[in-house]
C-alpha positions as CSV (number, residue, x, y, z in Angstrom):
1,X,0.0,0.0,0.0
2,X,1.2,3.5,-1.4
3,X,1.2,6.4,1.5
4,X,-0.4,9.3,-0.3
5,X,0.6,11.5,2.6
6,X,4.3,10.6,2.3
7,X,5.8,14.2,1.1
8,X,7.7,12.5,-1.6
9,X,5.1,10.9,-3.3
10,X,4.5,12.6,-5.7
11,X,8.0,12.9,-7.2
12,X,8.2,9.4,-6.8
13,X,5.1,9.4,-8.9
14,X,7.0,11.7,-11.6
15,X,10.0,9.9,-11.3
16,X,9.1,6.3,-11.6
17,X,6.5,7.4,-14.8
18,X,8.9,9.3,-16.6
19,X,11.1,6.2,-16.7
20,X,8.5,4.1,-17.3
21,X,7.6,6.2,-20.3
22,X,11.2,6.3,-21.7
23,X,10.9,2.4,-21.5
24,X,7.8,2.6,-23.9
25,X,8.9,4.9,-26.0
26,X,12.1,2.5,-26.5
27,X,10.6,-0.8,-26.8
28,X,7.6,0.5,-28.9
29,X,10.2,2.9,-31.6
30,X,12.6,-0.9,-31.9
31,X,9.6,-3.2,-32.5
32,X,8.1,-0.6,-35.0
33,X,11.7,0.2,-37.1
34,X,11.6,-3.9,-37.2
35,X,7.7,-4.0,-37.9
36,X,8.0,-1.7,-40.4
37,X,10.7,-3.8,-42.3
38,X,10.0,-7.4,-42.4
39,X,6.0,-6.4,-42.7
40,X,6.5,-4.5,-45.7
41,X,8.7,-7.3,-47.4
42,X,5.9,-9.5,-46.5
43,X,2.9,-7.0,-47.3
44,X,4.2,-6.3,-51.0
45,X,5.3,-10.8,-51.5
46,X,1.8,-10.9,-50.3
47,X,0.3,-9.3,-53.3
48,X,3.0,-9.6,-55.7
49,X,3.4,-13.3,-55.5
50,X,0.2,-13.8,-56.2
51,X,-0.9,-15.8,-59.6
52,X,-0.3,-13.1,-62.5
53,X,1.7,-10.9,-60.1
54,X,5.0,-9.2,-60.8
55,X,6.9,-12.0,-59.0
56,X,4.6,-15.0,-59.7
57,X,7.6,-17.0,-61.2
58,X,10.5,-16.2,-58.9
59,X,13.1,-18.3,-59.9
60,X,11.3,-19.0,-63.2
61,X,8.8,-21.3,-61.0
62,X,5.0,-20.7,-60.9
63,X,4.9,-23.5,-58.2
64,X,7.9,-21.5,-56.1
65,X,5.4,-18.1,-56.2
66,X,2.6,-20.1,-55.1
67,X,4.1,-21.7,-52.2
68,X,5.9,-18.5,-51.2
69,X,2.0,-17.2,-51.1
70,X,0.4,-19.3,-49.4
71,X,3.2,-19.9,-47.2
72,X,3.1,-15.6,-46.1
73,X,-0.6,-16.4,-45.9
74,X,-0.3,-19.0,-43.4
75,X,2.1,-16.8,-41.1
76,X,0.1,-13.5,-41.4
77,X,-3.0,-15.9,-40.1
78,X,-1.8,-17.2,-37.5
79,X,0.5,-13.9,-36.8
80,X,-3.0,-12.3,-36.3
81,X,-4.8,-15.1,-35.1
82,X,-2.9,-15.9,-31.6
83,X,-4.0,-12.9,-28.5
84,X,-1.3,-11.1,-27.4
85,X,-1.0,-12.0,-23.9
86,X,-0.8,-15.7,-25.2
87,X,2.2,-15.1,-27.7
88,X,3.9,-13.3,-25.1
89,X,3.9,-16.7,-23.1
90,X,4.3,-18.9,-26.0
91,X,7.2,-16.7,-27.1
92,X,8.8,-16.9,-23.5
93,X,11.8,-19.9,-24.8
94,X,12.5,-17.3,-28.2
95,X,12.7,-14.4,-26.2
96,X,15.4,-16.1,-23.7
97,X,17.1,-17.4,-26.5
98,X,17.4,-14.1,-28.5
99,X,18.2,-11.5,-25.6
100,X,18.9,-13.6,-22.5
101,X,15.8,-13.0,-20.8
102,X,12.5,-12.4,-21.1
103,X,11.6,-10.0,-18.5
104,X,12.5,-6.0,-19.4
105,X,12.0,-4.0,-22.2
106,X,14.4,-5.5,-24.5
107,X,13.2,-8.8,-23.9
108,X,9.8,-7.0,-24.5
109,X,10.4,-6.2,-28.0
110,X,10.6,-10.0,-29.3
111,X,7.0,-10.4,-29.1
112,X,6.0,-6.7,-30.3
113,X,7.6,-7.3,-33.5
114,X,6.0,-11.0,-33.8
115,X,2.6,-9.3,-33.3
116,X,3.4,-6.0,-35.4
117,X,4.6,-7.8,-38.3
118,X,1.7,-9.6,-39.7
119,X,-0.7,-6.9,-38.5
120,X,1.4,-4.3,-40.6
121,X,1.9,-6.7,-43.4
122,X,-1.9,-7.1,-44.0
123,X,-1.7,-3.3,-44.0
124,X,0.4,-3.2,-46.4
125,X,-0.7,-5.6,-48.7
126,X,-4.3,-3.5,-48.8
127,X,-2.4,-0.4,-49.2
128,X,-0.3,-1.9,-52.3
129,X,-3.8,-3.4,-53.8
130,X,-5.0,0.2,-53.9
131,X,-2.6,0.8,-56.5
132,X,-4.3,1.5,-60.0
133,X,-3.3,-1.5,-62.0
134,X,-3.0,0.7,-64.8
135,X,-0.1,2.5,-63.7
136,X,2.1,-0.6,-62.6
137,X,1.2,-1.5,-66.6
138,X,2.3,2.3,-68.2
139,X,5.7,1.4,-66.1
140,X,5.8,-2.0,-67.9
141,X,5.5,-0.7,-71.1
142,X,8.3,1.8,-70.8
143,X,10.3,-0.9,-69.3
144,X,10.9,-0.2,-65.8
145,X,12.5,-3.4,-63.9
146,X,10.8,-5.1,-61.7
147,X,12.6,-3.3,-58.7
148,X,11.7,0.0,-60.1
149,X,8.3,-1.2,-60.2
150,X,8.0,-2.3,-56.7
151,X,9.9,0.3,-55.7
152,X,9.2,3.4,-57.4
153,X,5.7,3.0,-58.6
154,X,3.8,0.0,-55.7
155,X,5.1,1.4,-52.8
156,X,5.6,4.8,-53.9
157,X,1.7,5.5,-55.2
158,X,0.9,3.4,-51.6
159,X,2.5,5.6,-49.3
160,X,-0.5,7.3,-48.0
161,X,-1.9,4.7,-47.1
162,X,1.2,2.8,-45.5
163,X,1.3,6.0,-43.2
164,X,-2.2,5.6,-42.2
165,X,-1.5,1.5,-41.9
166,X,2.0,2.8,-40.1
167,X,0.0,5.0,-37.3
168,X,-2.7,2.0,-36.5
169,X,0.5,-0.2,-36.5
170,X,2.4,2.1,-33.7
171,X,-0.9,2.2,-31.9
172,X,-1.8,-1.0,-31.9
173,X,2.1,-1.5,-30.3
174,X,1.2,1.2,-27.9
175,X,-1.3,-0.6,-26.2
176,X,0.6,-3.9,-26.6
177,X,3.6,-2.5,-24.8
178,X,1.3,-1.7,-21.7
179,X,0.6,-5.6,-21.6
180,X,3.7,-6.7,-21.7
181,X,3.8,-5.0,-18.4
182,X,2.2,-7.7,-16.7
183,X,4.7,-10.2,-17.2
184,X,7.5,-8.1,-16.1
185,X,8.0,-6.1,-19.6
186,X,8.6,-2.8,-18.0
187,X,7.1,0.7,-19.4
188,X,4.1,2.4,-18.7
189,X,2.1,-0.5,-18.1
190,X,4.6,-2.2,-15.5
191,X,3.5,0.5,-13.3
192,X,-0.1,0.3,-13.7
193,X,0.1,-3.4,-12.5
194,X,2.3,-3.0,-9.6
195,X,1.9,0.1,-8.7
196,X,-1.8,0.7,-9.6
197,X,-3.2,-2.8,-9.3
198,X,-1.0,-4.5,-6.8
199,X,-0.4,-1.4,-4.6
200,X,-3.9,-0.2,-4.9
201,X,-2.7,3.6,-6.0
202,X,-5.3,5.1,-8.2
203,X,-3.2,8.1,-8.7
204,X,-0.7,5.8,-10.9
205,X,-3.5,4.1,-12.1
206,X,-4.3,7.2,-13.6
207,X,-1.8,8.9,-14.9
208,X,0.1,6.1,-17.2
209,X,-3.9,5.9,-18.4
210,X,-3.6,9.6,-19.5
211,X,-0.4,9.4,-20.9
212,X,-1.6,6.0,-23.0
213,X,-4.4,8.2,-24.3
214,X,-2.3,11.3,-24.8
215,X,0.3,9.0,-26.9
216,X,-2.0,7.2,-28.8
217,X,-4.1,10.8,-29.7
218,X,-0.4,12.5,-30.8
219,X,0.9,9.0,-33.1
220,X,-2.8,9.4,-34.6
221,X,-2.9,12.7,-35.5
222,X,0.6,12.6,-36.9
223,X,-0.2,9.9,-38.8
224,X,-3.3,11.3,-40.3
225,X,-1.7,14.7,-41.2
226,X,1.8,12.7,-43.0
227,X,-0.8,10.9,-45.0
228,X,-2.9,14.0,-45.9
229,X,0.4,15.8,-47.0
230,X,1.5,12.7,-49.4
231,X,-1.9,12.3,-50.8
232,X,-2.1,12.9,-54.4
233,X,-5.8,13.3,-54.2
């Protein structure tokens, strides 16, 4: 039990939050740079290795592009598929292996890129869909390479909506990283549950609740107005 009338309680408060938040803020930016890279690779193989897509017959091999499909399919399901709170348990032996632990913020970031990957990927591969057909085939005719293609004409015409996929991503991450919390994750919502829940201190309980909202309302808005500016509409 907290002692509200101790005179340093409230910079213990602002002490122990504003650590807390730097711990967010540093898990959630590392498992979104790594979200952001392997779920676009998979978003655009999604929708490019698709039967008639540009990389249908990697290799030469229409049975390679198809397996390659189906095979992303599989993972982005059951990416999306599993709730959070049991892949951060499942992922528990992964986690130890890859950081030496699975308790902190580093150790935290293991299963926040497992969850953000596919959920950005599927993202990505409605944001590259978008894509007028007609302009991947005016790049075709004047004989852009395939890697100018992806690059410089998928991606490129998709990036207003990849920010707006990119802002629900960090979100989503947001309130992931205060569940990760529970099982010792550290950030914002390690000190809801022990300080809030276990210690019965609404004032903590309240705070890291405004700052969640605050964070999430700021990412949004950014979001929204980087897509806005890149819009060619």
């Amino acid at each position: 039990m907290i002692d509200r009338s101790d005179p340093a309680f409230w910079s213990d408060l602002a002490a122990v939050v504003l650590r807390a938040t730097g711990e967010t803020f540093y898990m959630v930016a590392v498992a979104l740079l790594l979200t952001v890279v392997l779920g676009l690779a998979v978003g655009v193989l999604l929708v490019t290795t698709e039967p008639g897509g540009l990389l249908s017959r990697p290799l030469g091999s229409r049975a390679l592009g198809r397996a390659v499909n189906r095979g992303l399919e599989v993972v982005v399901n059951v990416g999306r598929s599993v709730p959070f709170i049991i892949l951060m348990i499942l992922l528990i032996p992964l986690t130890r292996l890859l950081v030496g632990t699975f308790i902190g913020p580093t150790a935290a970031i293991v299963p926040l890129t497992v969850a953000g990957v596919p959920f950005f990927a599927r993202l990505v591969e409605i944001a590259v869909r978008e894509v007028p057909g007609g302009v991947v085939e005016a790049a075709e005719s004047l004989g852009a390479s395939r890697w100018t293609i992806l690059t410089k004409v998928l991606v490129a015409e998709a990036v207003p909506a990849l920010l707006l996929g990119l802002s629900t991503t960090l979100v989503s991450l947001v309130a992931y990283s205060a569940m990760v919390g529970v099982v010792g994750g550290g950030g914002l919502g390690d000190v809801a549950f022990r300080y809030g829940y276990q210690r019965y201190s609404v004032e903590y309980m309240v705070v890291v609740v405004v700052l969640l909202v605050v964070i999430v309302q700021v990412f949004q808005s950014l979001g929204n107005a980087a897509a806005r500016r890149f819009s060619h509409r």
